[in-house]
Every structure is written in C-alpha cells, then in structure tokens.
N, C-alpha and C positions, 0 to 999 in steps of 0.2 A: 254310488253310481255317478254322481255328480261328478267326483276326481276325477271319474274313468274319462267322462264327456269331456270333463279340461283338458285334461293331458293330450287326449284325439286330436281336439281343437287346437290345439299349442302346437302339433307334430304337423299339422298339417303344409302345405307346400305355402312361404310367406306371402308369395305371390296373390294365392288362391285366397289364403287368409285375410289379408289386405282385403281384398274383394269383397270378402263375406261380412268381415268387420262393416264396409263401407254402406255393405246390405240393410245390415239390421236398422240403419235411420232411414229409409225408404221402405220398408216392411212396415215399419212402426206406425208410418203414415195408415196403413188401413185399418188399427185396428183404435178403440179408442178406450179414455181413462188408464187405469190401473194397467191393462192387458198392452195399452202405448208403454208407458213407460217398464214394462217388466222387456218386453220387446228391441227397446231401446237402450237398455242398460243391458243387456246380454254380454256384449263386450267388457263392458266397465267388470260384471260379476266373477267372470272368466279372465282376468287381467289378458286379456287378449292384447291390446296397445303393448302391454308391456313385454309378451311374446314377441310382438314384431320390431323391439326397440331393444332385444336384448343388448345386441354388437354397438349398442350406441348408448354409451354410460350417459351425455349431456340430456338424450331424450328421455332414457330411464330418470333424470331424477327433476326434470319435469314432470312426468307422468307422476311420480311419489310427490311432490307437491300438490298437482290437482287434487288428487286421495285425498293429502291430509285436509286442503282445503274444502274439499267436498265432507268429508266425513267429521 
C-alpha cells in the first residue's frame, strides 16, 4: 500500500507537489514528539524532493548526498 501512495504522490502535478512537500513542515508544527517528526519526514520517506528534482541531475545528487549524510 505504501508503493501505491508513492507512486500517486510522485505522478502528481510538480507544481501541486512542490506545494504539498512545502506543507508537510507547517503541518508538522501542530502536532508534537514522534507524530512531528513522522509528519515532517513524509517527504524525506517518499523521496518526494527527489521526484521534483528528477530533470535536474546537479539537484538529484545533492539530494543523494543529504541521504547519505543523513542516514
């Protein structure tokens, strides 16, 4: 079920995406602990950034850097 919700989320219009991405840290703000952070990392889980970076190989391997750096 998880793939199916990535893939939707990926397919979605960039624009709209952008938007939603941008959401999830203003969302994040209401809730707190654990439930913040799972909120906040929605993108990060869903390589969302990296949907909207596909046509830009310089930002895609930025983004693969943060990853490694992060993980």
């Amino acid at each position: 079920m998880m793939e199916v919700l990535g893939a939707q989320l990926e397919a979605l219009d960039k624009g709209f995406l952008r938007e939603l991405v941008d959401a999830f840290a203003v969302i994040a703000a209401d809730y707190s602990g654990e439930a913040q952070e799972v909120v906040r990392n929605i993108a990060y889980g869903f390589y969302l950034e990296e949907a909207l970076a596909a046509d830009d190989p310089v930002r895609l391997a930025e983004l693969e850097a943060l990853r490694d750096a992060r993980d």
